[in-house]
Structures are given as C-alpha cells and as structure tokens.
C-alpha positions as CSV (number, residue, x, y, z in Angstrom):
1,X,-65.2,-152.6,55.3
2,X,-68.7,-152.5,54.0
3,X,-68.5,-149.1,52.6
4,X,-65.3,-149.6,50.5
5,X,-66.8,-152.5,48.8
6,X,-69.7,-150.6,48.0
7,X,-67.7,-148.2,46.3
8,X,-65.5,-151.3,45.0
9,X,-68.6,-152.0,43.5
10,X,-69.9,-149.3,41.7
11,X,-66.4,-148.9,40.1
12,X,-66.6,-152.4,39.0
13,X,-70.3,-151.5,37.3
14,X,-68.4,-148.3,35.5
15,X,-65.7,-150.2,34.1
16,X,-67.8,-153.0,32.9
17,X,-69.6,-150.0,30.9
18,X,-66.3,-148.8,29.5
19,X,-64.6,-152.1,28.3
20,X,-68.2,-152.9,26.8
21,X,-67.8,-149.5,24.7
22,X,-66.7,-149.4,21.0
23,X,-64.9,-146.7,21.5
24,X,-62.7,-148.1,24.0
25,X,-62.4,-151.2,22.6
26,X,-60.7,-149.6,19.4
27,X,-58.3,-148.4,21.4
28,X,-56.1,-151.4,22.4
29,X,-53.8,-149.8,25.1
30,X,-56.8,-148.3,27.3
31,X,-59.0,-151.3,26.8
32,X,-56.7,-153.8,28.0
33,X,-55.5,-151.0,31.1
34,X,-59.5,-151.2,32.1
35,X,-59.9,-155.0,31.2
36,X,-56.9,-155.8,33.5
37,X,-58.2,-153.1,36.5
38,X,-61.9,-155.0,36.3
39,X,-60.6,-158.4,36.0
40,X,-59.0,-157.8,39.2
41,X,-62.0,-156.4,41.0
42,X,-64.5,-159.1,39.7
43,X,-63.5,-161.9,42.4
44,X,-64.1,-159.1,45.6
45,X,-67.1,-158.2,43.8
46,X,-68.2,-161.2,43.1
47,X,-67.5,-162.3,46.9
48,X,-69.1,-159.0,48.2
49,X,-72.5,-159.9,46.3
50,X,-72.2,-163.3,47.8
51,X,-72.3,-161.9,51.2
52,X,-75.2,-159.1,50.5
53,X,-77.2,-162.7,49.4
54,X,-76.1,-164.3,52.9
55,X,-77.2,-160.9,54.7
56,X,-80.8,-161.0,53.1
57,X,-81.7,-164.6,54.3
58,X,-80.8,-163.2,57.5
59,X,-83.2,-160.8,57.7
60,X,-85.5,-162.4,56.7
61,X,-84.9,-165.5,58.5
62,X,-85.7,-163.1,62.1
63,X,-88.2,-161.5,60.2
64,X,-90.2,-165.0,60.2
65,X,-89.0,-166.1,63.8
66,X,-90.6,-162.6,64.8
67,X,-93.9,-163.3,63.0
68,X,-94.6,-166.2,62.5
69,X,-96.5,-168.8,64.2
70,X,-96.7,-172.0,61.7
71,X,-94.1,-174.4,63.5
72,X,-93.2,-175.7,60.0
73,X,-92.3,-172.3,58.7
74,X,-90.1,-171.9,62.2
75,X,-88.0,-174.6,61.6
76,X,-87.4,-173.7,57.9
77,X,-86.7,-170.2,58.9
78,X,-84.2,-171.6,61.8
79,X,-82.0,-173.8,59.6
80,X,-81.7,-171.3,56.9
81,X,-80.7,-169.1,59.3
82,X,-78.2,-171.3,60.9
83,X,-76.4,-171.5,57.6
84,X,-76.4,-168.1,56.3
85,X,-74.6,-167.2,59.6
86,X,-72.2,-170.1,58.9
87,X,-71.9,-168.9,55.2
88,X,-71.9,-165.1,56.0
89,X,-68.4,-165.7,58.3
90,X,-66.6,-167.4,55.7
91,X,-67.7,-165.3,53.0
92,X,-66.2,-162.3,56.0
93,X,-63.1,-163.6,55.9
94,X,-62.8,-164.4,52.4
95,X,-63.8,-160.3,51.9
96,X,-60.5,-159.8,54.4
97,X,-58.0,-161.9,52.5
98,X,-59.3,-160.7,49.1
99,X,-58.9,-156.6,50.1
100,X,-55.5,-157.3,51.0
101,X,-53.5,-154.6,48.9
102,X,-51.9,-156.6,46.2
103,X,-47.9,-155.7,45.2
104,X,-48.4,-154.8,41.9
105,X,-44.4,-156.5,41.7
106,X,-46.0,-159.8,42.6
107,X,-46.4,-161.8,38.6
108,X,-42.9,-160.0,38.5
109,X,-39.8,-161.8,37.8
110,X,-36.7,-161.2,39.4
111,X,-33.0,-160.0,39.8
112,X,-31.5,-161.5,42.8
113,X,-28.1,-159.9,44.4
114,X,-26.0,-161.9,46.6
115,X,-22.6,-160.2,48.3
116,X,-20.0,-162.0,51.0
117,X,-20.5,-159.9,54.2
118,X,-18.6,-160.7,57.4
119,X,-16.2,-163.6,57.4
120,X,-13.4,-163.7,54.3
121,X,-13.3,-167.1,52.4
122,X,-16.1,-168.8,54.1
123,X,-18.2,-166.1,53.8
124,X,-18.0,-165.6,49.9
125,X,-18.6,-170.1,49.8
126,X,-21.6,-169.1,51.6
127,X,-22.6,-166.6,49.1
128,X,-22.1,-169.5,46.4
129,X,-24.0,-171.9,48.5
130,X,-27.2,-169.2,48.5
131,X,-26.7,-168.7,45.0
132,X,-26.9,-172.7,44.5
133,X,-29.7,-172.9,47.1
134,X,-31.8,-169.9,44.6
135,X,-31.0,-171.7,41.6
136,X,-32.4,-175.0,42.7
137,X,-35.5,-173.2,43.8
138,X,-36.0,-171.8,40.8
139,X,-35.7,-175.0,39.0
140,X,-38.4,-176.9,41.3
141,X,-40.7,-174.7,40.4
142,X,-39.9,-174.7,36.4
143,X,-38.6,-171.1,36.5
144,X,-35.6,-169.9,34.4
145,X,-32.3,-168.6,35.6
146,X,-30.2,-166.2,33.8
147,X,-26.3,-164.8,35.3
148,X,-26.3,-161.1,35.2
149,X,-23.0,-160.9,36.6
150,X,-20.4,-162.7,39.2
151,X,-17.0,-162.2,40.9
152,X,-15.7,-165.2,41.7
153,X,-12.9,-166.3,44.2
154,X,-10.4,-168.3,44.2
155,X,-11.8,-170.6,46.6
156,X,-14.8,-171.6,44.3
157,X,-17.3,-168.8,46.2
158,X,-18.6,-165.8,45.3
159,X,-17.4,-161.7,46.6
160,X,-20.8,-161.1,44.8
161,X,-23.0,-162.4,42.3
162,X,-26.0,-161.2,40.4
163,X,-28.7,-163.5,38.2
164,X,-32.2,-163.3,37.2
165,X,-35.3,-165.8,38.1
166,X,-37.8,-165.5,35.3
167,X,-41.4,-167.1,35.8
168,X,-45.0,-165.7,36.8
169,X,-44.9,-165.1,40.9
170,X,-41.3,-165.1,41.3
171,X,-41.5,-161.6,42.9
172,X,-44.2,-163.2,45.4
173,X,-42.0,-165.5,46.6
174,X,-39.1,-164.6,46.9
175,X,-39.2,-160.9,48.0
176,X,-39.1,-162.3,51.6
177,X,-35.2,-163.5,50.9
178,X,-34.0,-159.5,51.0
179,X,-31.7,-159.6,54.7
180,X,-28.7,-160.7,56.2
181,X,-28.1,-164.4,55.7
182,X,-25.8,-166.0,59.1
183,X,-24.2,-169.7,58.7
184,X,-22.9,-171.3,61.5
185,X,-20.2,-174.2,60.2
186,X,-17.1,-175.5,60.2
187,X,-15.1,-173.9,57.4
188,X,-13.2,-176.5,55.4
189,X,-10.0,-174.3,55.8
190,X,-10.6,-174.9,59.7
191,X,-8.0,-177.3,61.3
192,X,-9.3,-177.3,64.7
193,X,-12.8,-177.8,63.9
194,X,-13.9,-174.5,65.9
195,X,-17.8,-173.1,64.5
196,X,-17.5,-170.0,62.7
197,X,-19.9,-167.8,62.0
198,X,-19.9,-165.7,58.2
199,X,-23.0,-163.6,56.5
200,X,-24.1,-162.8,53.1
201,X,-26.4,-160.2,52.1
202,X,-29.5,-160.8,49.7
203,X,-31.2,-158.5,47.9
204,X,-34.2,-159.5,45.8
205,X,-35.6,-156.7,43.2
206,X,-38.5,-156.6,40.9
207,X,-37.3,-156.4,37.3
208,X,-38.3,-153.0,35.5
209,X,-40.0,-152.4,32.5
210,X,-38.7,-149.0,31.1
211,X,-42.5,-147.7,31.5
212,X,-42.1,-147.8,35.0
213,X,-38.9,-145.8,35.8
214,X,-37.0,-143.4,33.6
215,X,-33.7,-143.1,33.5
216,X,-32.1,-140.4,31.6
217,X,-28.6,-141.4,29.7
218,X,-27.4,-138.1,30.5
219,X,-27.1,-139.3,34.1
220,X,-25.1,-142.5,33.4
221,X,-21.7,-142.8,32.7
222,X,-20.4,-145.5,30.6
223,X,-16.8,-147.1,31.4
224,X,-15.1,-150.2,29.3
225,X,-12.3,-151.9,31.0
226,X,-11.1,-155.7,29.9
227,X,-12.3,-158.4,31.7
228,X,-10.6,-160.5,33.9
229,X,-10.5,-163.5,36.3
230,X,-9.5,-165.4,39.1
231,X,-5.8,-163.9,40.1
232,X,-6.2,-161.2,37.7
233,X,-6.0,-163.6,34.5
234,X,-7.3,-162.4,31.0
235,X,-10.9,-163.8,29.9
236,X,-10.1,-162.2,26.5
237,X,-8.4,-159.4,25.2
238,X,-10.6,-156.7,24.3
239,X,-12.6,-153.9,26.2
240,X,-15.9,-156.1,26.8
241,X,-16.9,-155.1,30.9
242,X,-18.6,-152.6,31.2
243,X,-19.1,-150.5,34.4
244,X,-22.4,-147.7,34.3
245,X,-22.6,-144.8,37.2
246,X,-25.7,-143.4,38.1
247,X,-24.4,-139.8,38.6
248,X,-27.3,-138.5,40.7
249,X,-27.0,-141.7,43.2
250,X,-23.5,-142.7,42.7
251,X,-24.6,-146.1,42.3
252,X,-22.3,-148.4,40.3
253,X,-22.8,-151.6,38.6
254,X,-20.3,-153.9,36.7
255,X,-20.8,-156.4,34.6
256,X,-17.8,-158.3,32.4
257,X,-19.8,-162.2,32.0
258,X,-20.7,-161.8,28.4
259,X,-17.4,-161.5,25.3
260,X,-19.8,-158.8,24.1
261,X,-19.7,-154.7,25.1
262,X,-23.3,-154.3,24.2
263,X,-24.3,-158.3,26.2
264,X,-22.7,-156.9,29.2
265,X,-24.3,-152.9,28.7
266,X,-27.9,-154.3,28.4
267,X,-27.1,-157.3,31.5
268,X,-25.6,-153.8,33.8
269,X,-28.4,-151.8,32.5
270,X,-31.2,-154.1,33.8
271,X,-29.2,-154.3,37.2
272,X,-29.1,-150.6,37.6
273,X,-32.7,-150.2,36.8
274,X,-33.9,-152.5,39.2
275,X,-32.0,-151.5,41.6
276,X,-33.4,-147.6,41.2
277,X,-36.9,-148.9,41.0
278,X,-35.9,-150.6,44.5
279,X,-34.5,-147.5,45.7
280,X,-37.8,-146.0,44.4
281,X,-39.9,-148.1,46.3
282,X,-38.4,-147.8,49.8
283,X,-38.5,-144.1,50.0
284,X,-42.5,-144.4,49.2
285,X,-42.8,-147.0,51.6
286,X,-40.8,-144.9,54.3
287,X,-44.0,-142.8,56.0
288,X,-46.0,-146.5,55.8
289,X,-43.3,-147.7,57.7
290,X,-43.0,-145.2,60.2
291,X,-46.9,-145.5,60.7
292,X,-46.8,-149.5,61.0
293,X,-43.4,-152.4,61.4
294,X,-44.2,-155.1,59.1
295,X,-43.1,-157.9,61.2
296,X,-42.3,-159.6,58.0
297,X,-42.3,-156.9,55.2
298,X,-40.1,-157.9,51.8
299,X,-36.9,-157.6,54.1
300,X,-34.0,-154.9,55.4
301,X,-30.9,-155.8,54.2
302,X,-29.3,-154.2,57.0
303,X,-31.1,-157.0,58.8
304,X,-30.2,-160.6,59.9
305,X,-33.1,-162.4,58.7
306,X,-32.1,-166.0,59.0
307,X,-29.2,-168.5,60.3
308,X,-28.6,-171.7,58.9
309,X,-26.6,-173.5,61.9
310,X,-24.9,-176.7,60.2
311,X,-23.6,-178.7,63.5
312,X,-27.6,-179.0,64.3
313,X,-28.9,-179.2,61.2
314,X,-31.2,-176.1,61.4
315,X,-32.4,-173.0,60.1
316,X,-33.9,-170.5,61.7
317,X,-35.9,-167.4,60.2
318,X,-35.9,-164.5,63.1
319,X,-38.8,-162.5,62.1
320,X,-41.2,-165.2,62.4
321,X,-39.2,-167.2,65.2
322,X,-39.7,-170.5,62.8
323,X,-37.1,-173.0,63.1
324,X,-36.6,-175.9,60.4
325,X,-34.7,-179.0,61.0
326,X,-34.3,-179.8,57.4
327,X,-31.0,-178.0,56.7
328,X,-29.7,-180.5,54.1
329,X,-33.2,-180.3,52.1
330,X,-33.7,-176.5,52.9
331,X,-30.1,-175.5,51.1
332,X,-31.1,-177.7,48.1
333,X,-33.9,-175.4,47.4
334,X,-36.6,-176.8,49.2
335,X,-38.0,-173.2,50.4
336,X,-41.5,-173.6,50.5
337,X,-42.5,-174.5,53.9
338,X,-40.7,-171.7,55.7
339,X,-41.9,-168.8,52.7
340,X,-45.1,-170.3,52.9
341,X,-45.2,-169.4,56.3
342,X,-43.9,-166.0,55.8
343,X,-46.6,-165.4,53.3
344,X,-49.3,-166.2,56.1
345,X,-48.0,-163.9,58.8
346,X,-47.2,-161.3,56.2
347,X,-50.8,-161.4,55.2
348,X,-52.4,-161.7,58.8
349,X,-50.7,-158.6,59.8
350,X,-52.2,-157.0,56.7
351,X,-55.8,-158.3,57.4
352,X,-55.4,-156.8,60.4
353,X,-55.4,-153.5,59.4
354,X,-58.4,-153.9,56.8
355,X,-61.1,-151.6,58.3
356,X,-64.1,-153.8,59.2
C-alpha cells in the first residue's frame, strides 16, 4: 500500500506542475482533464502525508525511550507515542477506504428499466409498484424523474417501463437495484386468498455521454409505426413511435410516449446508448469477475436479488442476507437503510483486496 501512494504522490506533485502552467491553462479542455484528475488525488494525498507525519513521531518517540534517561523527556516521549499509534491506525484505514477504485459512473445519472417477469397480471402491478417505489426515491432525495418509455396493461401495471433519475450520485445508489425483484402477495384478482409469488427484472444503467461510446448510424435502423394503447386504441393518428435496431447486437428499443417522431428518436436513442455502454461495461468487467465474486457487485439481472413478502411485512435482500420489516415504508421509497448497507459490504469486500 505504501508504495502505490508514493507513486500516487509524485503524480499528484506532476500534475500540480502542469495545471500551474500557462500553457496548459490556455488550453481549457486539458486543463480542466488535469484539474479534475488532481482534485481527485489531493484527499489520498493529503491523507498519505498525514500518515508519513504520524510515522515520524514514532520514530522518534522509540528513538528517545532508547536514549534517553531524563524521566520528564520519557513520559513526553511515551504519550506522544501513544497517540501517534492511535492516530497512525485511523489515518490506515482512512488510506484503505480512500484507494478504493472509484466507478467513474458514480456522479452519473440514470436510466432505470423495469420488465414483468414470471407471473401474468400481478407481475406487470409489481412492475408498476417498483416503478412507484423508484420514483418516490428519487423524489426524497430532490432528484428528477423523466419517462423514457412505458407499456402499460390493462390492469393499471406495467409489461415494461423505462424512465430516467437525474441528480449528482444517482448512479451510486442505485446501481445495486440491477436483479430479479420476487413479491410474495395476494393478488387482488385472487378469490381464495392463496400467496402468489411474481418477479420483475430491474436494470439500472449509467446515462452516456456521446464521448464515451460511439455509435455509428450506419448500424441502426430506424422504424416509424403509430402509436397505440391499452387494447390496441389510437394515441393519435400519425407515425410518431419510433423503434431503432442496433444491427451488430440485434438490440431493439421502442419508444411511442412523446406526439413527436424526433421526442421519441432522441428518448430511444438515449435508451439504446445506455444500454451499449452497459453491455460495454460487462464484457470488461468479465476476466475481474472470473478472478474475484463481488458478493454485492452492481447486480445480475439473471439474479433474484430481493423478495418483498407482503403477508409478513418484509423484505429481504439475498446477497447480503439483510431482512427489513418495514415493507409498507420500504415500497414508498424509503431505500436508504438497506442500500446503505449494500454500499458497506460492497466497499469492505473491496478494501479487502487493497494491497497493504
């Protein structure tokens, strides 16, 4: 650990040079790039020079105890020693938590995909009630929600729905949502007041700025259809959805929300990009995988993650075996205790693995 914060050091000292050069400073784009990359090493290096500091009294501390004789000097010697050593652990662990690899998706807003799996009807009211459950979320925490696109049912639920969260973290919270959702409940459509059991999937991407992946119009193919809703009635009567194909993946989005072609193009466009950069992401992420199981990770979507049991009042997530019984409060948005606790055993695995 010591030796990659020297060297997280003597970058920090080289890029203080640069951003302090004119030259680099009359060139915006590269001086904001190296402002941003030593703004974000400051705090370890700060911490790091913190501990050096600690390490010093230390030494000298048993330098005294070893040769000296004055009593007085002793006892000085001994209590500064006593709490650099304190000091010197904290400072340890705060070193840990702060070389953490950061998601650079994290200040990231979001696009949030929710489908009906298993279970007809109640499945897709279950899809509406995470949708709800998101939305209120996002509104406790001042953050802005935007439909991409929907397909309702008749029932009032959702076959699938799509919508963006905008505000700074986003990303950081809520990547932890991405699995298979259960609900244990009685259906309303249930007469003999047996417990079924439905799913929903969630999928939680980062949203893409067109630096970060390029997608090439030649690989997309544009079809217009006319919108329409529940039981197959008109929303209006002109060629507004629109439906992209990414040729190389075969991935499909739809979108048909907005009265306008070009609302509903830009609203698919952002879907399909996301969902690339997602694509992207996991085949990087694939030899890490292999190497070490995040117990917690951002979340297979091939994988139950959670069950919210209604005739107990519970939820349960499985990856971190943490169960909840504040049902009622938790599908009203009140998320924080259980990501919060996600968050810590996501980051105490990684700690783990920082090289002491």
């Amino acid at each position: 650990m010591l030796n990659k914060l020297r060297v997280l050091e003597d970058k920090y000292k080289e890029l203080s040079e640069k951003v302090a050069n004119p030259d680099i400073i009359s060139d915006q784009p590269t001086w904001q790039k190296l402002m941003k990359e030593t703004s974000e090493l400051e705090p370890i290096v700060m911490k790091y020079r913190e501990y050096r500091m600690a390490d010093e009294i230390i030494s000298e501390s048993k330098q005294i105890l070893e040769e000296e004789s004055d009593e007085d000097l002793r006892e000085l010697a001994k209590m500064e020693l006593s709490e650099a050593e304190k000091s010197i652990a904290i400072i340890e662990q705060d070193l840990k938590v702060l070389l953490v690899p950061k998601d650079p998706n994290d200040e990231k807003n979001v696009i949030v995909e929710i489908r009906g799996g298993a279970g007809g009807d109640e499945a897709a009211l279950f899809a509406g009630d995470l949708f709800r459950m998101y939305c209120r979320y996002a509104e406790r925490n001042g953050w802005k929600t935007a439909l991409l696109g929907s397909n309702e049912t008749g029932v009032g639920g959702y076959k699938e729905v799509s919508f963006m969260i905008k505000g700074k973290g986003a990303y950081s919270r809520l990547k932890y949502e991405s699995g298979v959702h259960r609900v244990q409940r009685i259906p309303t459509t249930e007469s003999g007041g047996r417990v079924h059991t439905s799913t929903a999937t969630v999928a939680v991407l980062p949203e893409v700025e067109d630096v970060e992946i390029d997608v090439n119009p030649d690989d997309i193919r544009v079809d217009v259809f006319r919108s329409s809703g529940n039981g197959g009635q008109s929303v209006n009567t002109t060629d507004s959805a629109v439906r992209l194909t990414h040729i190389p993946t075969g991935e499909v989005v739809s979108c048909q929300d907005e009265k306008s072609q070009l609302k509903n193009k830009e609203k698919a466009m952002k879907i399909l990009k996301a969902r690339l950069y997602d694509k992207a992401l996991a085949d990087q992420q694939k030899d890490i995988a292999a190497e070490r199981k995040s117990q917690v990770g951002t979340g297979d979507r091939s994988e139950r993650i959670r069950t919210y049991n209604f005739p107990q009042g519970r939820v349960s997530d499985h990856r971190i075996n943490l169960t909840l019984y504040k049902l009622d409060s938790f599908i009203d948005g009140d998320l924080d205790e259980m990501i919060d606790a996600l968050i810590t055993v996501d980051q105490t695995e990684k700690m783990s693995s920082v090289e002491q």
